[in-house]
Backbone and ligand atoms as CSV (ligand in chain L), in Angstrom:
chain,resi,resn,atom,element,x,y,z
A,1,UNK,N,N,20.913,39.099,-28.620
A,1,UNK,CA,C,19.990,38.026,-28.257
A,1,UNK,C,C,19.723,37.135,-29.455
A,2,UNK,N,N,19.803,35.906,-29.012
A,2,UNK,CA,C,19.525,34.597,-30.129
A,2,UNK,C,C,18.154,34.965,-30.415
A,3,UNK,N,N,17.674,35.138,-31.993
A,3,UNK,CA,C,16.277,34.884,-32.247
A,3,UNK,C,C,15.907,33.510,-32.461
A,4,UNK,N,N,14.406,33.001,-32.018
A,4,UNK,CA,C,14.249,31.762,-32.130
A,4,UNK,C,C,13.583,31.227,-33.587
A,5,UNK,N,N,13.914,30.398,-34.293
A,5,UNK,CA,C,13.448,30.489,-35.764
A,5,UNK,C,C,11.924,29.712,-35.686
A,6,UNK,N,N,10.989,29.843,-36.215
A,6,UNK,CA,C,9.493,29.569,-36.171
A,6,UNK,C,C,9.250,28.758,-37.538
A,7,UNK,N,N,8.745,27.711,-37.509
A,7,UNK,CA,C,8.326,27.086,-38.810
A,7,UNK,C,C,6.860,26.682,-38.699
A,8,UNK,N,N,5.782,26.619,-39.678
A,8,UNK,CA,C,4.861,26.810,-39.485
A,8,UNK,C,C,4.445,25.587,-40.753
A,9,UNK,N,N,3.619,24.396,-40.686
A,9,UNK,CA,C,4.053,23.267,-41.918
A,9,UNK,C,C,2.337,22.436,-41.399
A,10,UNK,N,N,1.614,22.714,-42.654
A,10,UNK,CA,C,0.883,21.184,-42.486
A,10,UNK,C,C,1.365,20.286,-41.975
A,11,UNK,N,N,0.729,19.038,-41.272
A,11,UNK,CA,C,1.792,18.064,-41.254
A,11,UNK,C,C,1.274,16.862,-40.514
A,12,UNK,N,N,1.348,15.638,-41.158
A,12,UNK,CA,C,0.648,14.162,-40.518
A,12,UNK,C,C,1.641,14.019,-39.192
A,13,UNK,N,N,0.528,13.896,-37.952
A,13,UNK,CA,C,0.726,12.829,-36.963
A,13,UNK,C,C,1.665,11.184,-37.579
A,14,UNK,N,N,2.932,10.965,-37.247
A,14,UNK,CA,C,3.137,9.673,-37.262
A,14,UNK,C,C,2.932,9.270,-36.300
A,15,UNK,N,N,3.398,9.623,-35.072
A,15,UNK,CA,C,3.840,8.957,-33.968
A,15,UNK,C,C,3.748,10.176,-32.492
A,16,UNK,N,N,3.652,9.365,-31.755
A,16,UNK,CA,C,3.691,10.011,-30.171
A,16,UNK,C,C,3.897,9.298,-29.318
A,17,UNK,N,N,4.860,9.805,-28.451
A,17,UNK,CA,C,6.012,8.986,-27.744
A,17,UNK,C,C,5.589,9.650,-26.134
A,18,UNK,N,N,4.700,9.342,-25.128
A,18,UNK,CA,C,5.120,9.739,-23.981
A,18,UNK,C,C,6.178,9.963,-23.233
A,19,UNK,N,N,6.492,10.615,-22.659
A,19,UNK,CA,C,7.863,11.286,-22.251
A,19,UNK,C,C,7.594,11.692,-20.514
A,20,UNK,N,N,7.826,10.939,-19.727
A,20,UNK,CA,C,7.556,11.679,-18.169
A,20,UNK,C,C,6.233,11.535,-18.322
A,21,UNK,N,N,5.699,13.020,-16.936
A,21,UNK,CA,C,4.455,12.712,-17.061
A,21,UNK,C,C,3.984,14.144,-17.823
A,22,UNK,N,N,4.482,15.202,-18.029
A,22,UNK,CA,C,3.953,15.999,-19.112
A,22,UNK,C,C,4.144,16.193,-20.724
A,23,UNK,N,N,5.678,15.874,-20.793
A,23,UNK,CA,C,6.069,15.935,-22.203
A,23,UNK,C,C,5.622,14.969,-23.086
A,24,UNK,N,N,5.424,15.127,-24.576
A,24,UNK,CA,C,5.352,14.628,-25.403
A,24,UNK,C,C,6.220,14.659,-26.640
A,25,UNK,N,N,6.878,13.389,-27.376
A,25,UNK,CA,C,7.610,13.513,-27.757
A,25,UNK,C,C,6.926,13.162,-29.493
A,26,UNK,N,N,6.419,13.781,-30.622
A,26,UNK,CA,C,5.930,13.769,-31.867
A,26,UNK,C,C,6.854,13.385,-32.696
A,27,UNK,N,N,6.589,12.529,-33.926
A,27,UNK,CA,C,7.417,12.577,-35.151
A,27,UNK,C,C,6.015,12.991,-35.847
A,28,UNK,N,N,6.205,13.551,-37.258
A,28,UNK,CA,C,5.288,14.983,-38.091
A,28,UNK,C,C,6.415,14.268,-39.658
A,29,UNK,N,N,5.156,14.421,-40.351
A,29,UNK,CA,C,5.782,13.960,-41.888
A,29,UNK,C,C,5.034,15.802,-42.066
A,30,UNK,N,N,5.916,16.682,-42.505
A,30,UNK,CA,C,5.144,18.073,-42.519
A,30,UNK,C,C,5.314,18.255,-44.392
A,31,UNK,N,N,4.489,18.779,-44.417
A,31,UNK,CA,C,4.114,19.250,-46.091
A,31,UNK,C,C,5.991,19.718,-46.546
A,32,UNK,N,N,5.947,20.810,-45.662
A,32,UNK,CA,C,7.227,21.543,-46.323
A,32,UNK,C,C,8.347,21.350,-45.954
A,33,UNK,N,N,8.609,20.291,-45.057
A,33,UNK,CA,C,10.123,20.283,-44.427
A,33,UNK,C,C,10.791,19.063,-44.381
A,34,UNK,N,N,9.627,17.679,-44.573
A,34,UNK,CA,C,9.759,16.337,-44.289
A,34,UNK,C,C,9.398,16.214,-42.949
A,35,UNK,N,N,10.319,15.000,-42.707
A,35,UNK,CA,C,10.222,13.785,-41.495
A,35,UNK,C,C,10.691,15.276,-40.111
A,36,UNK,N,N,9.932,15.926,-39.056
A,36,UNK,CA,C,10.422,16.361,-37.922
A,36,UNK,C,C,10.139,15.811,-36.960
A,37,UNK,N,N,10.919,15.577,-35.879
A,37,UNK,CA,C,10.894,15.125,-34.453
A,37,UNK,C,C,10.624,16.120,-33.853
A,38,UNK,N,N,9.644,16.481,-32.797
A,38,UNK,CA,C,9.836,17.712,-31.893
A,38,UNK,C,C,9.051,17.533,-30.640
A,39,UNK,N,N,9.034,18.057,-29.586
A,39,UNK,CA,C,8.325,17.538,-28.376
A,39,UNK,C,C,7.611,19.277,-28.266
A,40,UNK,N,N,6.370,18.458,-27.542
A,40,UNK,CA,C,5.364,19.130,-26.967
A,40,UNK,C,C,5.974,20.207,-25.490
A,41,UNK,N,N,5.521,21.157,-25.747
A,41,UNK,CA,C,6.495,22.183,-24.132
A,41,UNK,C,C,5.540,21.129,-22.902
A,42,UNK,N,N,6.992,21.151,-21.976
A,42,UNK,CA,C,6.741,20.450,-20.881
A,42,UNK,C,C,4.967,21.232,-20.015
A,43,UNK,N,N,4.467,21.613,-20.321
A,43,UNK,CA,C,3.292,22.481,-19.966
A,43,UNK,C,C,1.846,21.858,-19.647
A,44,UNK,N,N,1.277,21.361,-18.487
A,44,UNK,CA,C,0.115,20.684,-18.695
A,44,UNK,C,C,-0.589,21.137,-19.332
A,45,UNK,N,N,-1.104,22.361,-19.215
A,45,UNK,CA,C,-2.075,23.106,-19.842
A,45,UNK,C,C,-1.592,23.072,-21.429
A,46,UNK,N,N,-0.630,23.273,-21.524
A,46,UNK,CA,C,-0.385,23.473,-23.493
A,46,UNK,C,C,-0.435,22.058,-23.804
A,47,UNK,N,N,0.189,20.766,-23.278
A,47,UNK,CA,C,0.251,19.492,-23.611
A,47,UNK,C,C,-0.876,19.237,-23.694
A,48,UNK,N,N,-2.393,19.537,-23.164
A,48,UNK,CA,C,-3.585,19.050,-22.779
A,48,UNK,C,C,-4.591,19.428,-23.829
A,49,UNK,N,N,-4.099,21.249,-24.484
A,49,UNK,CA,C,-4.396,21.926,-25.374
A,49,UNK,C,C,-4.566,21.199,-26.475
A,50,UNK,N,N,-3.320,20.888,-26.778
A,50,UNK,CA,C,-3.242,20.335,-28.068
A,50,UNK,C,C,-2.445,19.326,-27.880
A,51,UNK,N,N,-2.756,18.380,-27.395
A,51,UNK,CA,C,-2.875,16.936,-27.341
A,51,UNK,C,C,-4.254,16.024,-28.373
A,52,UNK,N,N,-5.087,17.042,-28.782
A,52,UNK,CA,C,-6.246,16.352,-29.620
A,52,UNK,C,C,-6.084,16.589,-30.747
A,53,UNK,N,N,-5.221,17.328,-30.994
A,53,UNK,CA,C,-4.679,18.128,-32.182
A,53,UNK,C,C,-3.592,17.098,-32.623
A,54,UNK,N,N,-3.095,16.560,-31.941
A,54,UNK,CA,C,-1.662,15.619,-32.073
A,54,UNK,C,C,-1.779,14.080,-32.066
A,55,UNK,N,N,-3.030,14.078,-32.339
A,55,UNK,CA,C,-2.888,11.939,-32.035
A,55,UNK,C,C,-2.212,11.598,-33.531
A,56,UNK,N,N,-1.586,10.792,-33.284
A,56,UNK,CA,C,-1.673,9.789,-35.023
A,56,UNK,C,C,-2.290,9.778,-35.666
A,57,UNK,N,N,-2.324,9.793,-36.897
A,57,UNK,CA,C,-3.097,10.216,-37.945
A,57,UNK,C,C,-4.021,11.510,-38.468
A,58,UNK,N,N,-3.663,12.483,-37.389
A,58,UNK,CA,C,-4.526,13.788,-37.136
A,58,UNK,C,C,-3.356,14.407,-38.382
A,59,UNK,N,N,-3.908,15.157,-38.978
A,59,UNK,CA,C,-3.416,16.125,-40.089
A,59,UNK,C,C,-3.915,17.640,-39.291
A,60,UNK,N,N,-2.773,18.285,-39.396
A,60,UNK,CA,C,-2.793,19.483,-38.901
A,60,UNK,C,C,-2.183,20.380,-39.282
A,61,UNK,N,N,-2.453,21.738,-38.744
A,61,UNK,CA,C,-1.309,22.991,-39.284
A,61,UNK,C,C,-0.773,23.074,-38.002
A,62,UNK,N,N,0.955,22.448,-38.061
A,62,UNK,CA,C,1.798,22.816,-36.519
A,62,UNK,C,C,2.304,24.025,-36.855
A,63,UNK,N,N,2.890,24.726,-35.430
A,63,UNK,CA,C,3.788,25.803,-35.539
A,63,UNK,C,C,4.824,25.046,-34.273
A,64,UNK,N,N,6.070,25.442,-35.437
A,64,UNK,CA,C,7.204,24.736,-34.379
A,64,UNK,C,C,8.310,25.396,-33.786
A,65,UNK,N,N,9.100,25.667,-32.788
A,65,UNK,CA,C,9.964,26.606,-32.683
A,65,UNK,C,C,11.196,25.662,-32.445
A,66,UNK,N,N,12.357,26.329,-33.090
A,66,UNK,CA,C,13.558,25.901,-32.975
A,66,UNK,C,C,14.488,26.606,-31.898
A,67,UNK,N,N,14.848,26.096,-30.866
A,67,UNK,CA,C,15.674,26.860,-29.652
A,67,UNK,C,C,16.464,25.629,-28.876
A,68,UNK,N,N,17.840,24.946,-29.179
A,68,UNK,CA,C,18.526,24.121,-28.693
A,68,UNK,C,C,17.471,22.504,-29.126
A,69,UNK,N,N,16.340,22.489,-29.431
A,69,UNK,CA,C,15.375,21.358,-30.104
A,69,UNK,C,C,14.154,22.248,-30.737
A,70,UNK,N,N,13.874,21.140,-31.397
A,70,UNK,CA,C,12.853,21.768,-31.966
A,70,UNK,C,C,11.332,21.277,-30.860
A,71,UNK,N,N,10.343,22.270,-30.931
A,71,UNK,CA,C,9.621,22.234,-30.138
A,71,UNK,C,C,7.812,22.460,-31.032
A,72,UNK,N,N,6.690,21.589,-30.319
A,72,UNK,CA,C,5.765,22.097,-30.993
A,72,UNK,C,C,5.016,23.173,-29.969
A,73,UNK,N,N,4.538,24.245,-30.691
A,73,UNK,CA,C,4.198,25.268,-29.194
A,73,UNK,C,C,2.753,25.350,-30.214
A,74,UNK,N,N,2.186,25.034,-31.147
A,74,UNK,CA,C,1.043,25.290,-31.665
A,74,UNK,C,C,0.738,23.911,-32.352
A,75,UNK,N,N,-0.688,23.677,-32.748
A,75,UNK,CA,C,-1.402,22.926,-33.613
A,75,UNK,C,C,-2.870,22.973,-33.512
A,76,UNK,N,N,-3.098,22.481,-35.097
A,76,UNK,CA,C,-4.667,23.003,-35.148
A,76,UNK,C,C,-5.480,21.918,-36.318
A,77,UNK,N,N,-5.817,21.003,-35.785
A,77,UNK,CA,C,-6.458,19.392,-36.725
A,77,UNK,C,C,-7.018,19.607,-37.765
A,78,UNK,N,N,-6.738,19.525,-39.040
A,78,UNK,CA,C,-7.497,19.547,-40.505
A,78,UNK,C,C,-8.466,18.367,-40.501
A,79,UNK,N,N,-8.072,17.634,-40.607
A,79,UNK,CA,C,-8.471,16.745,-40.985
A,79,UNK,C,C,-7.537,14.863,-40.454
A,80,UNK,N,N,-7.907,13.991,-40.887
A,80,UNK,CA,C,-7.165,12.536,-40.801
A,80,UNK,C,C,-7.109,12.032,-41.670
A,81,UNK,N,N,-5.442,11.445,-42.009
A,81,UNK,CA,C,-5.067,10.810,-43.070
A,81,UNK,C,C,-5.823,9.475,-43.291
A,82,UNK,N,N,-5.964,8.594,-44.190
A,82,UNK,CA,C,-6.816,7.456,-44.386
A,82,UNK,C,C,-5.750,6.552,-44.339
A,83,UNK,N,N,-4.252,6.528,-43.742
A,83,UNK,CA,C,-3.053,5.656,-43.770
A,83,UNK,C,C,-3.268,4.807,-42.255
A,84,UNK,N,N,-3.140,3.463,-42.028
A,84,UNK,CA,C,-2.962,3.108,-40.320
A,84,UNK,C,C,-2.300,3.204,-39.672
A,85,UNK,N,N,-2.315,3.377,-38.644
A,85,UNK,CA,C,-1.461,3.770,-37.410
A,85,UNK,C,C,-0.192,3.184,-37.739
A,86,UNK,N,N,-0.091,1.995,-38.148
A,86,UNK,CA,C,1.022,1.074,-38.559
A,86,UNK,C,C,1.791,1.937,-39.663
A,87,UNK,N,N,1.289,1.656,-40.802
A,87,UNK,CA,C,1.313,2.567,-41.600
A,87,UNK,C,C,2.315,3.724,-41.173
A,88,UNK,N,N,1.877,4.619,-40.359
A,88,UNK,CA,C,2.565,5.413,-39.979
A,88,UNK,C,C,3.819,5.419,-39.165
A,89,UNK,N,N,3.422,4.776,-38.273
A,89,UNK,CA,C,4.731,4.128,-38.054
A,89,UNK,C,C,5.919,3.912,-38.409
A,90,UNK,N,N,5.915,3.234,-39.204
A,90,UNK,CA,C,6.886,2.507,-40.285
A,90,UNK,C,C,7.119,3.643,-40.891
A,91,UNK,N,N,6.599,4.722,-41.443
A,91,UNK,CA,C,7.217,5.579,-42.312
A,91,UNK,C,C,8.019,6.617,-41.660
A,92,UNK,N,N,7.632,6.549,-40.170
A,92,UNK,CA,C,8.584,7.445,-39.268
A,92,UNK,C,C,9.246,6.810,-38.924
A,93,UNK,N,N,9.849,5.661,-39.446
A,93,UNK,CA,C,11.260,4.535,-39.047
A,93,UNK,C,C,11.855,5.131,-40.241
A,94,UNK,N,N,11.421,5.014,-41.174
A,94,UNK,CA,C,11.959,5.083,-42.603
A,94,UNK,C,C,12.602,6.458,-43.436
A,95,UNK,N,N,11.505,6.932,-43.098
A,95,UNK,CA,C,11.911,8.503,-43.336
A,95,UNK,C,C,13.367,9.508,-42.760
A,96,UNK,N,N,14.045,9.862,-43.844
A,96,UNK,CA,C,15.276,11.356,-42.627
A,96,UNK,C,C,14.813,12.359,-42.404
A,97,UNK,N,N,15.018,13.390,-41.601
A,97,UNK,CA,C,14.217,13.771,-40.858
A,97,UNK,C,C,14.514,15.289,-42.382
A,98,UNK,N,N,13.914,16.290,-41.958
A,98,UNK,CA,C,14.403,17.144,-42.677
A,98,UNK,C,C,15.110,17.080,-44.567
A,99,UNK,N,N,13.995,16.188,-44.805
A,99,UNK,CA,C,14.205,15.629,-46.287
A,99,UNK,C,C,12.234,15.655,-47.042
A,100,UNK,N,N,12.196,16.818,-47.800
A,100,UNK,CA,C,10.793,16.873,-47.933
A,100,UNK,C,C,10.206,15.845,-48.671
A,101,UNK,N,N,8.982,15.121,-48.787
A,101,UNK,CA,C,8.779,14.174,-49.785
A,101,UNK,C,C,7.267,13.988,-50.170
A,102,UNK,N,N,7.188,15.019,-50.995
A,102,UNK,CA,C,6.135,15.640,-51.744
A,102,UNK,C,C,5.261,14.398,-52.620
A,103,UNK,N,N,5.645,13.444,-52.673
A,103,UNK,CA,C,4.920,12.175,-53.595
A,103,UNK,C,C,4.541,11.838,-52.373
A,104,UNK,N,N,4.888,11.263,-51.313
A,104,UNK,CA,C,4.448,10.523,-49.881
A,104,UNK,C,C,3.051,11.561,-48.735
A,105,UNK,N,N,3.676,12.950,-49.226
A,105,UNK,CA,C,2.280,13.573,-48.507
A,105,UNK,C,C,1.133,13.671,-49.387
A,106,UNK,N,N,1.313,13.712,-50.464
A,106,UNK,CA,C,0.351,13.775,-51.400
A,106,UNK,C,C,-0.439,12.086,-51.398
A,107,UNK,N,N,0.024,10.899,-50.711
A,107,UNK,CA,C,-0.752,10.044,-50.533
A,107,UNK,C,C,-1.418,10.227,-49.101
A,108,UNK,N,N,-0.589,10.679,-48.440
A,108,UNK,CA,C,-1.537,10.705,-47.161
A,108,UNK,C,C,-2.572,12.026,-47.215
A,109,UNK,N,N,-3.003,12.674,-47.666
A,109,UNK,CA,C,-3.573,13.598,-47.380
A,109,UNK,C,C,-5.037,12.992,-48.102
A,110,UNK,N,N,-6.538,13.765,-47.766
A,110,UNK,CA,C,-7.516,12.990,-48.613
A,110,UNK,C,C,-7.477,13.733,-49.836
A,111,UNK,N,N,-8.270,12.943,-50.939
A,111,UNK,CA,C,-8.434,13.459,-51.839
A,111,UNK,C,C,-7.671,13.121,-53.199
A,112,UNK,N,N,-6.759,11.968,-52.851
A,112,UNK,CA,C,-5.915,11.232,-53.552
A,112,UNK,C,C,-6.410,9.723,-53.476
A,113,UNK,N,N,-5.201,8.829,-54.594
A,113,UNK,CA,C,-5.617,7.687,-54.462
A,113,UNK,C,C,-5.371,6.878,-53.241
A,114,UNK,N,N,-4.601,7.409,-52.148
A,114,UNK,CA,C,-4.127,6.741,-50.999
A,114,UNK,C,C,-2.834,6.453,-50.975
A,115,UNK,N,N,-2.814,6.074,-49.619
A,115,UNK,CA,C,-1.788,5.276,-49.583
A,115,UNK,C,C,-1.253,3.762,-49.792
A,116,UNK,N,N,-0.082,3.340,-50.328
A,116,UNK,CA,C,0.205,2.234,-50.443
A,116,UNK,C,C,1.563,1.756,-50.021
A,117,UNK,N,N,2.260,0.726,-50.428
A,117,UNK,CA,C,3.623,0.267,-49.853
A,117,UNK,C,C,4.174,0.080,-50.943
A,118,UNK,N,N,3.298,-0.148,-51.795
A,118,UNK,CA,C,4.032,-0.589,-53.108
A,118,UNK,C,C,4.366,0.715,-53.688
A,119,UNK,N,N,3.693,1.867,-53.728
A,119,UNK,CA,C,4.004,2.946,-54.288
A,119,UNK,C,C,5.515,3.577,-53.387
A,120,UNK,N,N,4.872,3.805,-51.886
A,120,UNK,CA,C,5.718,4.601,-51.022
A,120,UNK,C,C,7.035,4.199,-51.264
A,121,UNK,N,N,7.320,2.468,-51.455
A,121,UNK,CA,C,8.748,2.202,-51.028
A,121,UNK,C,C,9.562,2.456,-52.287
A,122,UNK,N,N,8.711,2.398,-53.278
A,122,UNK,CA,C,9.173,3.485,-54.688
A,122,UNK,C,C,9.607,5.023,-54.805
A,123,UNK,N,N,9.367,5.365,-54.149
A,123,UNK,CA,C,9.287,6.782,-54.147
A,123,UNK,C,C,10.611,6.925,-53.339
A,124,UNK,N,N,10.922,6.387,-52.001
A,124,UNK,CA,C,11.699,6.316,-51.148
A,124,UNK,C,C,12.933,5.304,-51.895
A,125,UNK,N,N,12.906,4.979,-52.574
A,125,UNK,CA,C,14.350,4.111,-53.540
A,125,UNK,C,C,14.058,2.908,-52.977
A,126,UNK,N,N,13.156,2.495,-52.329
A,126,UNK,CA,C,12.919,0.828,-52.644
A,126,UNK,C,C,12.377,0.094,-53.390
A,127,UNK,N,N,12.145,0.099,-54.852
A,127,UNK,CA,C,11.340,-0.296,-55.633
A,127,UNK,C,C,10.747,-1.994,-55.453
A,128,UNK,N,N,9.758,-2.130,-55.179
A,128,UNK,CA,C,9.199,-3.639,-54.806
A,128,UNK,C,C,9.109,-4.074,-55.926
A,129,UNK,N,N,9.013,-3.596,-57.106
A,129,UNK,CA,C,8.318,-4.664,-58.795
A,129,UNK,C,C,10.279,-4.904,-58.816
A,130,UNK,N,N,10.914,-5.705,-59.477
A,130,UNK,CA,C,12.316,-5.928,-59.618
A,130,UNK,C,C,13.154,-6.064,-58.225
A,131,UNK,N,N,12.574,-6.192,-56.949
A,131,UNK,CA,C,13.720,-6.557,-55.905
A,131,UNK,C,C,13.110,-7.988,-55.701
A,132,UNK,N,N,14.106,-8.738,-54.786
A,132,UNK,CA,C,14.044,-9.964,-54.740
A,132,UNK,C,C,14.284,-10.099,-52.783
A,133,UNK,N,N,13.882,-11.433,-52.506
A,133,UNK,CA,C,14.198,-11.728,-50.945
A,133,UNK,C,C,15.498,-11.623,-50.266
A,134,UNK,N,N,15.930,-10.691,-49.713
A,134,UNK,CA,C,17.469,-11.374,-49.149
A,134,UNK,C,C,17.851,-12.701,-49.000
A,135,UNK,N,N,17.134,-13.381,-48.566
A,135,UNK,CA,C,17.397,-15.000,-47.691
A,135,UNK,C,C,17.603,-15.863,-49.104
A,136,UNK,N,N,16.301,-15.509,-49.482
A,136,UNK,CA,C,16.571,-16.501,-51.069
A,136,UNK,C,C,16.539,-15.995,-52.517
A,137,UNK,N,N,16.494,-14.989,-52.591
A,137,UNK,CA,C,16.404,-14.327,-53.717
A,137,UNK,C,C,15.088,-14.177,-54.896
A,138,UNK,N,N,14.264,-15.065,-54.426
A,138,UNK,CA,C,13.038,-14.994,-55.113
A,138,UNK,C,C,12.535,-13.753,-55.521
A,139,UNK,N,N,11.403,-13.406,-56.437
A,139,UNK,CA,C,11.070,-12.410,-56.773
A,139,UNK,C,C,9.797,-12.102,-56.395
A,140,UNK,N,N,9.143,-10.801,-56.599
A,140,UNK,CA,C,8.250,-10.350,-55.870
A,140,UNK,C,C,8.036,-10.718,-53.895
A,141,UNK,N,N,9.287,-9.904,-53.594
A,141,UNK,CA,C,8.856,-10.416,-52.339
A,141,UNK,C,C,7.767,-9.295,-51.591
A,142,UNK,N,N,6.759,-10.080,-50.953
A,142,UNK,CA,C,5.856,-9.521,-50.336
A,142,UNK,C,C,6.308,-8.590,-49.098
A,143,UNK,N,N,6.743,-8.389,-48.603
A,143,UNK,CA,C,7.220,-8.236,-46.904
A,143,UNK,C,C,8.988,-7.126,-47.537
A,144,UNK,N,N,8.951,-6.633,-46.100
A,144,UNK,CA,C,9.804,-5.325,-45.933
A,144,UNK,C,C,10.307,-5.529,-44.617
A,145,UNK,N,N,11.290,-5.581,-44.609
A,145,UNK,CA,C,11.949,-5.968,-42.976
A,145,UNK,C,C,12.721,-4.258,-42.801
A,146,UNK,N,N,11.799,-3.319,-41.902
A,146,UNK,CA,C,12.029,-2.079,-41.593
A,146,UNK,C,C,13.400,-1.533,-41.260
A,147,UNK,N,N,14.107,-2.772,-40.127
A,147,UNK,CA,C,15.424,-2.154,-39.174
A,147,UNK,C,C,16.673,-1.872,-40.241
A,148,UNK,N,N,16.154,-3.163,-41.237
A,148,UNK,CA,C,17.819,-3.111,-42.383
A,148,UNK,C,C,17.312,-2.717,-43.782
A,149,UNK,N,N,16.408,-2.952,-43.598
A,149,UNK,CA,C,15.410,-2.000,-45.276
A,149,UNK,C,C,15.784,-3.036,-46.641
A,150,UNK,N,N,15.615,-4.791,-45.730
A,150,UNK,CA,C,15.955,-5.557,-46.778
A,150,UNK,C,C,14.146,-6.340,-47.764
A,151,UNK,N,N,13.838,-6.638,-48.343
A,151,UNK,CA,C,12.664,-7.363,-48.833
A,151,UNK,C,C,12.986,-8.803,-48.280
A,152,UNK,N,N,11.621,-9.495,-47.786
A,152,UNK,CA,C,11.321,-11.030,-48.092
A,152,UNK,C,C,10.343,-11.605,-48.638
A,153,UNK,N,N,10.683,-12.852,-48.725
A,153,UNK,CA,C,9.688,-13.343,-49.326
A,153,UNK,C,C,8.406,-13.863,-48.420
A,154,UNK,N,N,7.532,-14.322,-48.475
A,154,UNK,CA,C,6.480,-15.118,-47.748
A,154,UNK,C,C,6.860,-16.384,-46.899
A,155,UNK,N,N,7.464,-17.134,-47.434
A,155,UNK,CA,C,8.621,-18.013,-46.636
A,155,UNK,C,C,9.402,-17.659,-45.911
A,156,UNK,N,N,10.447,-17.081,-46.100
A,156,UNK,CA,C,11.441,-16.970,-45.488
A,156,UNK,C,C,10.836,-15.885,-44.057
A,157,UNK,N,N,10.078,-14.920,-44.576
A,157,UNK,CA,C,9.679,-13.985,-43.415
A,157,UNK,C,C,9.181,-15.065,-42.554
A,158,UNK,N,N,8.594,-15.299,-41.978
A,158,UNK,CA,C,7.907,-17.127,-41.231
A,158,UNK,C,C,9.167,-17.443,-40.700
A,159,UNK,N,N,10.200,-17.176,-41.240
A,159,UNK,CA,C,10.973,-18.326,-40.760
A,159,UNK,C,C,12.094,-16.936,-39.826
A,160,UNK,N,N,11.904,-15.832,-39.963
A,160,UNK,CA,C,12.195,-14.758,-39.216
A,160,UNK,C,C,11.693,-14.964,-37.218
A,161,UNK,N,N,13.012,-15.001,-36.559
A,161,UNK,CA,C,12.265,-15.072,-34.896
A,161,UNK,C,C,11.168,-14.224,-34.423
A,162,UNK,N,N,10.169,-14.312,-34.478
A,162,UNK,CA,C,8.784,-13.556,-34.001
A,162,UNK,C,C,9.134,-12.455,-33.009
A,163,UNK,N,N,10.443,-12.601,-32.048
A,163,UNK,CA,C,10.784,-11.101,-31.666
A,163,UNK,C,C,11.730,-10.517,-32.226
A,164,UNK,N,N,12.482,-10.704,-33.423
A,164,UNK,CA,C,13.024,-9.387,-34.569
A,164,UNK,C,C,11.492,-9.284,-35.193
A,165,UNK,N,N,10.350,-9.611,-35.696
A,165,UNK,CA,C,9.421,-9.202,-36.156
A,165,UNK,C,C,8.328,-8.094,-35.655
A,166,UNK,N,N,8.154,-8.226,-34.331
A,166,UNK,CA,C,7.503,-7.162,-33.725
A,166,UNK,C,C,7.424,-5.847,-34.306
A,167,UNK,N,N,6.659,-4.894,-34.813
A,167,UNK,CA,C,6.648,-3.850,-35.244
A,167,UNK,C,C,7.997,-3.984,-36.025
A,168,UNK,N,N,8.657,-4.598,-37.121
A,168,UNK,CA,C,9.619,-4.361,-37.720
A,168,UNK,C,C,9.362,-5.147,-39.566
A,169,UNK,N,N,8.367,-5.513,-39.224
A,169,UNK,CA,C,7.708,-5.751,-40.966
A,169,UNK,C,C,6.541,-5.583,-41.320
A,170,UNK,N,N,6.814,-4.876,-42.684
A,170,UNK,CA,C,5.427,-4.345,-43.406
A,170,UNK,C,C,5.348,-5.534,-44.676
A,171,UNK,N,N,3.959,-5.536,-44.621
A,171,UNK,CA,C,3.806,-6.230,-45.908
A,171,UNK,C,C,3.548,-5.458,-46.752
A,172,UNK,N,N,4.081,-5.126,-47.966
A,172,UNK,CA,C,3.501,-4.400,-48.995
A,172,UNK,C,C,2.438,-4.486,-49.896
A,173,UNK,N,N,1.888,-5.436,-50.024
A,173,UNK,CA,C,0.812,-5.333,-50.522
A,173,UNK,C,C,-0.760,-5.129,-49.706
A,174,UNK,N,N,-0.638,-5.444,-48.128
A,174,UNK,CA,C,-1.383,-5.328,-47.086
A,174,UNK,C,C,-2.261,-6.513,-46.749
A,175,UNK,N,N,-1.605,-7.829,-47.291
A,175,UNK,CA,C,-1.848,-8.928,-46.909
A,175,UNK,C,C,-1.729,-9.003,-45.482
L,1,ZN,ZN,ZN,12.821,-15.903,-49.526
């Protein structure tokens, strides 16, 4: 018999994805493992359980089981990160899944200086002090275009079609 492997990880709410009408589908920035995707058991009663346990931005201790997907069958709310929903977002675009990143939880968690864009996209190999705009090359560009992980500037983003922009740019400084 296959044993099922159990992982057990602090871990920020990014995201929650309705799925049908019971499942839930989570992305989890977890202390010890990184970026995981995993869905909630199809279960009203367990989805309903800990569904308060699971909003965005809820910091929690999950327990996850691995069996053909990974699955969340436990959680239990610490506390809430001081990062925005947006915020979060974007870092569950950004993030690989199963890549730990010990500078990035250490901003979301309290008790630190926070979170930022200017720090995060450092940490993650985008350094904002020395990159320049794709479009024009200027320096210090404000703005982060998520889908291609290029920088712009203040201009040129404006001049981006308002539906490639939709949930697909961060400003880094939080202008
Ligand atoms: Zn530009």
């Amino acid at each position: 018999m296959l044993s099922m492997q159990e992982y057990v990880s602090d871990a920020v709410v990014l995201r929650k994805d309705p799925q049908g009408d019971l499942d839930g589908r989570y992305v989890f920035l977890t202390e010890r493992f990184g970026k995981v995707a995993a869905k909630a058991k199809s279960s009203r009663k367990i989805t309903s359980k800990l569904a308060s346990h699971l909003e965005p931005g809820t910091i929690a201790k999950v327990r996850f089981i691995e069996n053909h997907q990974i699955q969340v069958i436990d959680a239990l709310k610490e506390g809430t990160t001081a990062a925005s929903l947006a915020d979060l977002y974007f870092l569950g675009q950004l993030l690989h899944e199963f890549q730990p990143e010990p500078e990035l939880w250490e901003m979301l968690v309290p008790g630190t200086e926070g979170f930022s864009w200017r720090s995060a996209l450092g940490v993650l190999g985008w350094d904002p002090d020395g990159a320049a705009c794709a479009s024009c090359a200027a320096g210090s560009p404000a703005y982060f275009y998520v889908p291609r992980q290029e920088f712009f500037c203040t201009a040129c983003v404006r001049k981006l079609p308002s539906k490639l922009k939709a949930n697909t740019v961060l400003s880094i400084y939080g202008l």
